[in-house]
C-alpha positions as CSV (number, residue, x, y, z in Angstrom):
1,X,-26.5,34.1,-11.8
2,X,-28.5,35.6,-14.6
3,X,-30.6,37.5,-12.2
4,X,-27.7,39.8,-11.4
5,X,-27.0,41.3,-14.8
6,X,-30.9,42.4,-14.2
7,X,-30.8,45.9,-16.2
8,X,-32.8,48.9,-15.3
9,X,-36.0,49.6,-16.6
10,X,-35.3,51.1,-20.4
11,X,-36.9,54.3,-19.8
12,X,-34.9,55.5,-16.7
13,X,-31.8,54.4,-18.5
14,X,-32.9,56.5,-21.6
15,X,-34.0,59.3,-19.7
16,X,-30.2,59.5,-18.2
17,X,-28.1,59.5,-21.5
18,X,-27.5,62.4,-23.9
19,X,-28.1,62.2,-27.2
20,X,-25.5,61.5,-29.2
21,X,-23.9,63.5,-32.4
22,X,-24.3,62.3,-35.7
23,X,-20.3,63.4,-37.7
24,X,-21.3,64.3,-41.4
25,X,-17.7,65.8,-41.5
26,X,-16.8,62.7,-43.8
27,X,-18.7,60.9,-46.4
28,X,-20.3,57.7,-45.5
29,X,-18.8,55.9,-48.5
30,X,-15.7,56.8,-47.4
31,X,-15.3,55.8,-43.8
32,X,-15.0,52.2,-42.7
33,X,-18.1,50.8,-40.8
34,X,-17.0,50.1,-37.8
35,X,-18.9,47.2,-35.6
36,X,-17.9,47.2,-31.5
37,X,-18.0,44.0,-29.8
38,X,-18.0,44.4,-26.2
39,X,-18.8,41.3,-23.2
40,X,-19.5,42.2,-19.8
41,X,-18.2,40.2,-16.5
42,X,-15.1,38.2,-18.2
43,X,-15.4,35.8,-15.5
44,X,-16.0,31.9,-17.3
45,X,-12.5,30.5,-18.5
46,X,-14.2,28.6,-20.5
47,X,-16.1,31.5,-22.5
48,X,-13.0,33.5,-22.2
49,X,-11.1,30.8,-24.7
50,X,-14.5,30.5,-27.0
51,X,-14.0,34.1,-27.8
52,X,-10.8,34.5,-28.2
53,X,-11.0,31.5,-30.6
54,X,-14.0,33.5,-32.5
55,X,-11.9,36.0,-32.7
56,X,-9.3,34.9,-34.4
57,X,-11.2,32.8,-36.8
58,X,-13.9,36.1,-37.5
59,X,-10.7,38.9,-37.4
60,X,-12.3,40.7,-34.8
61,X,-11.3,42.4,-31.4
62,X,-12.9,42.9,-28.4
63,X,-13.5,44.4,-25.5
64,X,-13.6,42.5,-22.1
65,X,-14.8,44.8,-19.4
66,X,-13.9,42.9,-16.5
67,X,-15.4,42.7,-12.7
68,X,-12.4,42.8,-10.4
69,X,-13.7,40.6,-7.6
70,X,-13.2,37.7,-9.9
71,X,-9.1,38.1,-9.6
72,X,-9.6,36.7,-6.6
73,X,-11.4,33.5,-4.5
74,X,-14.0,33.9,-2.3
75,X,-12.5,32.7,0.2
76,X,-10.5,36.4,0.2
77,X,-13.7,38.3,-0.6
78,X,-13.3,40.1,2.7
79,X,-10.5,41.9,0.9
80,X,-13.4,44.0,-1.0
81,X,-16.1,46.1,0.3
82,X,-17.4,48.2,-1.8
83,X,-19.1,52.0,-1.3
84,X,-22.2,51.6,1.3
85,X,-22.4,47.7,1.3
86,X,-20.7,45.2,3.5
87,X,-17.6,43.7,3.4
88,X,-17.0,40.7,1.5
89,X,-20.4,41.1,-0.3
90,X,-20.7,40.9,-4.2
91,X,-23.3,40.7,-6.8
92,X,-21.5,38.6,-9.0
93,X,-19.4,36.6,-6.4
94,X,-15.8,35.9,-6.8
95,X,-13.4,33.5,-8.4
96,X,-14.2,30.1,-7.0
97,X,-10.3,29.2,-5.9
98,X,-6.7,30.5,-6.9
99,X,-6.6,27.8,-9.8
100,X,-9.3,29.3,-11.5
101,X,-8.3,32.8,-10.7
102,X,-4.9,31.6,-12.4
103,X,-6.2,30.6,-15.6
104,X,-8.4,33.8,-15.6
105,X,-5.1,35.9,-15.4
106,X,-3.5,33.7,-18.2
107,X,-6.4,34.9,-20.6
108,X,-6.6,38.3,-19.5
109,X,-3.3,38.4,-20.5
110,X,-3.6,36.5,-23.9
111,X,-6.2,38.3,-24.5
112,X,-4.4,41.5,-24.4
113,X,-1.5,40.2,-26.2
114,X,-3.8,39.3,-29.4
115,X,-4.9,42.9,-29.3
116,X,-8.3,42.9,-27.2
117,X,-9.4,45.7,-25.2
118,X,-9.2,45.3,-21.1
119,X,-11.9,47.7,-19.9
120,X,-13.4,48.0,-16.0
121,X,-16.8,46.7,-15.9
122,X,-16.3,48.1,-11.5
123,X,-15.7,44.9,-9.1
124,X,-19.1,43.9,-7.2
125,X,-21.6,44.8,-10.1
126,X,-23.5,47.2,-7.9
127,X,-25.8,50.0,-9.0
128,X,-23.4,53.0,-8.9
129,X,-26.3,55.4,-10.0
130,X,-26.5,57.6,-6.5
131,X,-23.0,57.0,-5.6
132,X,-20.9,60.2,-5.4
133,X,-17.4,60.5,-7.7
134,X,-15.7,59.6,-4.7
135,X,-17.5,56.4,-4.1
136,X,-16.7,55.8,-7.9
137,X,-13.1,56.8,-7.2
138,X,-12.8,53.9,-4.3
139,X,-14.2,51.8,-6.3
140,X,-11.9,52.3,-9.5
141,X,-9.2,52.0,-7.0
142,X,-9.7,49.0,-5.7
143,X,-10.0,47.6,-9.0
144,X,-6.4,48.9,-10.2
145,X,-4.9,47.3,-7.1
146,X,-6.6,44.2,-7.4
147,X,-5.2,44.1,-11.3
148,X,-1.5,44.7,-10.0
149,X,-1.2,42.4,-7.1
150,X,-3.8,39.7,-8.5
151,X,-0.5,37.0,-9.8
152,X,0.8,37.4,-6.0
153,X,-2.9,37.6,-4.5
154,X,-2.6,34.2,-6.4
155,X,0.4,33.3,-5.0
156,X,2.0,32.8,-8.3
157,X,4.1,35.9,-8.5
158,X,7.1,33.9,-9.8
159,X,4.6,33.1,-13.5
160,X,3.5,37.6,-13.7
161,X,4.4,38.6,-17.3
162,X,6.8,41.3,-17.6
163,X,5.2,43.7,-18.4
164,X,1.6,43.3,-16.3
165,X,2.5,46.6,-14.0
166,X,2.2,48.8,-17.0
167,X,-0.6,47.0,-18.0
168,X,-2.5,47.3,-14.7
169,X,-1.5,50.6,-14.2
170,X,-2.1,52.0,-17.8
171,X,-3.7,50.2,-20.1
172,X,-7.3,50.1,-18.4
173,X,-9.1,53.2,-20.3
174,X,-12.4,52.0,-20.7
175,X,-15.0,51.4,-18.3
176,X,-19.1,50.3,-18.9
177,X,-21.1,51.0,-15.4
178,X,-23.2,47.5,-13.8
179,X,-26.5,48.0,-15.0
180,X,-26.0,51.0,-17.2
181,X,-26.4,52.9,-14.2
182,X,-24.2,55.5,-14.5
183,X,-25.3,58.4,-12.1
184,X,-23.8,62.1,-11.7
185,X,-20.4,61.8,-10.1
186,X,-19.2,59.2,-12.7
187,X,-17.6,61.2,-15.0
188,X,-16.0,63.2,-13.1
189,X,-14.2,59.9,-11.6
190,X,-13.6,58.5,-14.7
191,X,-11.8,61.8,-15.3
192,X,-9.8,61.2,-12.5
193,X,-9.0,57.9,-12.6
194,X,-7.2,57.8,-15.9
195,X,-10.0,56.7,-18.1
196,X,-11.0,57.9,-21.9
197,X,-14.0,56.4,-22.5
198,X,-17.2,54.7,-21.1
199,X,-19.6,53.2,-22.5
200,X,-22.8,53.2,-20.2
201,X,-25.0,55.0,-22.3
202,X,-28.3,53.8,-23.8
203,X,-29.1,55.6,-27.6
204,X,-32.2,55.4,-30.0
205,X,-30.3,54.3,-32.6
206,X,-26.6,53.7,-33.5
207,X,-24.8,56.9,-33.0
208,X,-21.3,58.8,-32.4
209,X,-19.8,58.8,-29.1
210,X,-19.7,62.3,-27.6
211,X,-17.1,64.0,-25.4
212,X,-18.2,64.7,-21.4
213,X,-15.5,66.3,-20.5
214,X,-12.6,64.7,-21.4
215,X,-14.2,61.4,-21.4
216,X,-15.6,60.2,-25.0
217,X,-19.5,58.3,-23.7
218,X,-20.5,55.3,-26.1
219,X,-24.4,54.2,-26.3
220,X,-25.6,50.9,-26.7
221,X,-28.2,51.4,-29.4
222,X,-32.2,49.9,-29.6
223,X,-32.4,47.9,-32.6
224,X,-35.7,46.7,-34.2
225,X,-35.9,43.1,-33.7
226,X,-38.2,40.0,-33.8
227,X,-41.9,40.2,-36.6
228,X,-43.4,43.2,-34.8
229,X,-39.8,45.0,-35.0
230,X,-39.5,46.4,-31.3
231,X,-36.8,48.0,-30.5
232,X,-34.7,46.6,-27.8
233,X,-31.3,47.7,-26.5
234,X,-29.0,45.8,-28.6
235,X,-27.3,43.1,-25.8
236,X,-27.8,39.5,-25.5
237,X,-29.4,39.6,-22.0
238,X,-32.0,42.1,-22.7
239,X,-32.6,39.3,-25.9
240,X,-33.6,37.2,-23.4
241,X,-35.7,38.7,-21.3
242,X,-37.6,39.8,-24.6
243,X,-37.4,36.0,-25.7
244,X,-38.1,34.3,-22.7
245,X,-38.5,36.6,-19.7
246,X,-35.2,35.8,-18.3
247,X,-35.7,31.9,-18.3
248,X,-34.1,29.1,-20.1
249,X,-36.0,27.7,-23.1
250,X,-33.2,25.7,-24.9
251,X,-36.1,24.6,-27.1
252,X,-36.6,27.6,-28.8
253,X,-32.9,28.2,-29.1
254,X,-32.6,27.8,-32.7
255,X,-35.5,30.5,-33.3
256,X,-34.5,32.8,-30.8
257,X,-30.6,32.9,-32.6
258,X,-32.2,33.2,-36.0
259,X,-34.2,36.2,-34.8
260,X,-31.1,37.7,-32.8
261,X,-29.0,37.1,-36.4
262,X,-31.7,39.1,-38.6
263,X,-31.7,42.0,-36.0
264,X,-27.9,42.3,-36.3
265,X,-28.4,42.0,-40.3
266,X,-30.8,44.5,-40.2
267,X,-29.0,46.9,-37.9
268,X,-25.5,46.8,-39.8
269,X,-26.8,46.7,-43.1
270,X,-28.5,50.3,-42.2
271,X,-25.4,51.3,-41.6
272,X,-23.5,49.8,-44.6
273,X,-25.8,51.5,-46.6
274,X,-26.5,54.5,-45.1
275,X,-24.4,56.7,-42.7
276,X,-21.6,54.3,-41.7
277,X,-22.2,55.3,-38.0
278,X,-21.0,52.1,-35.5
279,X,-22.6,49.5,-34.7
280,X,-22.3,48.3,-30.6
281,X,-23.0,45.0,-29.5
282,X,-23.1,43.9,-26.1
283,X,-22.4,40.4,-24.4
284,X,-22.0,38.9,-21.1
285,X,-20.1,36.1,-20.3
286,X,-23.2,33.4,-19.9
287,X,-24.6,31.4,-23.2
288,X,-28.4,32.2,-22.4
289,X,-31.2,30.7,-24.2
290,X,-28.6,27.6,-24.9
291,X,-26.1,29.9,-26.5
292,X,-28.8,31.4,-29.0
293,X,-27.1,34.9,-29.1
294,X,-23.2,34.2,-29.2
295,X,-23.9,31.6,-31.7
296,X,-25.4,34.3,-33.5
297,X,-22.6,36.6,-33.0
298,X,-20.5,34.4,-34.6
299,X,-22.5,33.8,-37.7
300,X,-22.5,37.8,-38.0
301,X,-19.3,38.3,-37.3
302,X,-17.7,35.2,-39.6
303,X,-19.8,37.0,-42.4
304,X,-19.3,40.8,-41.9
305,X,-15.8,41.1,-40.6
306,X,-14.1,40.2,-43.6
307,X,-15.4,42.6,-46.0
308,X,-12.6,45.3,-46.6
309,X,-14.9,48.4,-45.7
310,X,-15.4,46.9,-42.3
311,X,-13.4,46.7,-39.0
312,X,-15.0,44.8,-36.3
313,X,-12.7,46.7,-33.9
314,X,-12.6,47.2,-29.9
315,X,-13.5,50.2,-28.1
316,X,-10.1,51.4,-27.7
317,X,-9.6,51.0,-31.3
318,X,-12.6,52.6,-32.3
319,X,-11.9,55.7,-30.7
320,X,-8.3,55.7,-32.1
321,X,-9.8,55.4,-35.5
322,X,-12.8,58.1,-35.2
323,X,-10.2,60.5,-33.8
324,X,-7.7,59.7,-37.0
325,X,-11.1,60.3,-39.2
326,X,-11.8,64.1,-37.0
327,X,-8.0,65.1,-37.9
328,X,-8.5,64.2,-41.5
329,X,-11.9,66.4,-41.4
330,X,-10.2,69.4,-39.7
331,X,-6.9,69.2,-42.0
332,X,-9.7,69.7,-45.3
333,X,-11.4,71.9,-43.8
């Protein structure tokens, strides 16, 4: 399973993303620091209730940046087909059977009504980075259909919230490309589609999102990590390929969180301290290394989320909250 979240190398992902704009418009001291919690896939019930539950206990929101071909089983994955593969096929595979699918829709649906983000994360988790904007534009609608008729797909239509059209139909604005691989037509179809934001990009460092058109781009940052201080993009997976190439050592779990936890330390308290710029976080929906990483997600989050210069926010809520600070700016001004 692992083996599909396989990212590209760093330096072609890199070598693809702008840099991003520092905003020295407002005093740090003065503007919250914002930290952006963000898990890929959104596919394990199970992990879908964990973090809802860390949520709540932390006062944090997320974003959930969901693969579509997990609204429905596998035994419908003909339904799908997505731009220059065949039918049926997916990198991630599909929702084992409608019961599962079920509960998956239930905490979509919770998740949304305790305030977490809903983003695309596409449907097959394929590399997009040659595809054209229309192949992104198929893609994006398949997804949006999948969201809308997904109760009846599950042939519970009866048990749809009210209120789960809009949703499907609206309330998806954010979107993070498989892989990073976000190639030249993407924007243009995320400008089509509806979207505001994505947040495929790769930075140095922590930075401000920058406008492409109308779509506002979000980088994961590199964060110096482990004794020698590396950088390495800050997400759990790319943690453990630099922990363990890629393979389980539940042994070394305890180190490998304690080194994961003084990386996000270090990386916030920069911040804090210094420019206030976000701090991104990426998960997927796997506990690798025996759950080294979220269980140090959680330690950071239970002990930086409640101090009252923080907001450990969503995406969508973090570009609500960076445009509220730009107004302020150009009203002084």
């Amino acid at each position: 399973m692992l083996s599909r979240f396989l990212l590209l190398p760093l330096a072609a992902v890199l070598a693809a993303s702008p840099v991003l704009a520092k905003d020295d418009a407002i005093e740090p001291a003065k503007r919250k620091q914002l930290v952006i919690v963000s898990f890929d896939g959104a596919h394990d019930n199970l992990l879908w209730e964990k973090s809802r539950a860390m949520a709540k206990r932390t006062g944090a929101h997320f974003t959930y940046f969901l693969s579509c071909t997990f609204l429905f089983p596998k035994s419908e994955r003909a339904q799908y087909q997505a731009p220059h593969e065949k039918r049926g096929r997916s990198n991630v595979g599909f929702s084992p059977d409608k019961e599962d699918t079920i509960l998956r829709l239930g905490e979509i649906w919770l998740a949304k009504l305790e305030g977490h983000d809903i983003g695309s994360h596409a449907c097959g988790h394929f590399d997009g980075g040659k595809w054209s904007a229309e192949d992104w534009k198929a893609e994006f609608t398949f997804f949006q259909q999948a969201l809308k008729t997904a109760w009846q797909n599950a042939g519970v239509g009866e048990r749809e919230p009210a209120g789960w059209q809009d949703f499907a139909e609206k309330d998806i604005k954010g979107f993070r490309a498989p892989y990073l691989s976000a190639g030249s037509g993407l924007v243009k179809a995320l400008e089509a589609s509806g979207f505001t934001y994505d947040a495929s990009l790769v930075t140095k460092g922590p930075a401000m999102p920058v406008a492409s058109g109308e779509i506002q781009r979000f980088g994961l940052p590199l964060i110096p990590e482990g004794t020698a201080q590396r950088p390495v993009i800050a997400m759990d997976y790319n943690l453990y390929v630099r922990h363990s190439k890629g393979k389980e050592k539940p042994e070394k779990s305890a180190a490998f969180e304690e080194s994961t936890l003084a990386a996000y330390r270090a990386a916030f308290d920069k911040q804090y301290a210094g420019e206030r710029i976000p701090l991104q976080l990426g998960f997927h929906f796997v506990e690798m290394n025996a759950g080294a990483y979220w269980r140090a997600l959680d330690t950071f989050l239970t002990e930086t989320c409640g101090k009252s210069d923080v907001a450990c926010v969503s995406y969508a809520e973090a570009l609500d909250i960076l445009a509220k600070e730009k107004r302020a700016t150009e009203a002084a001004l």
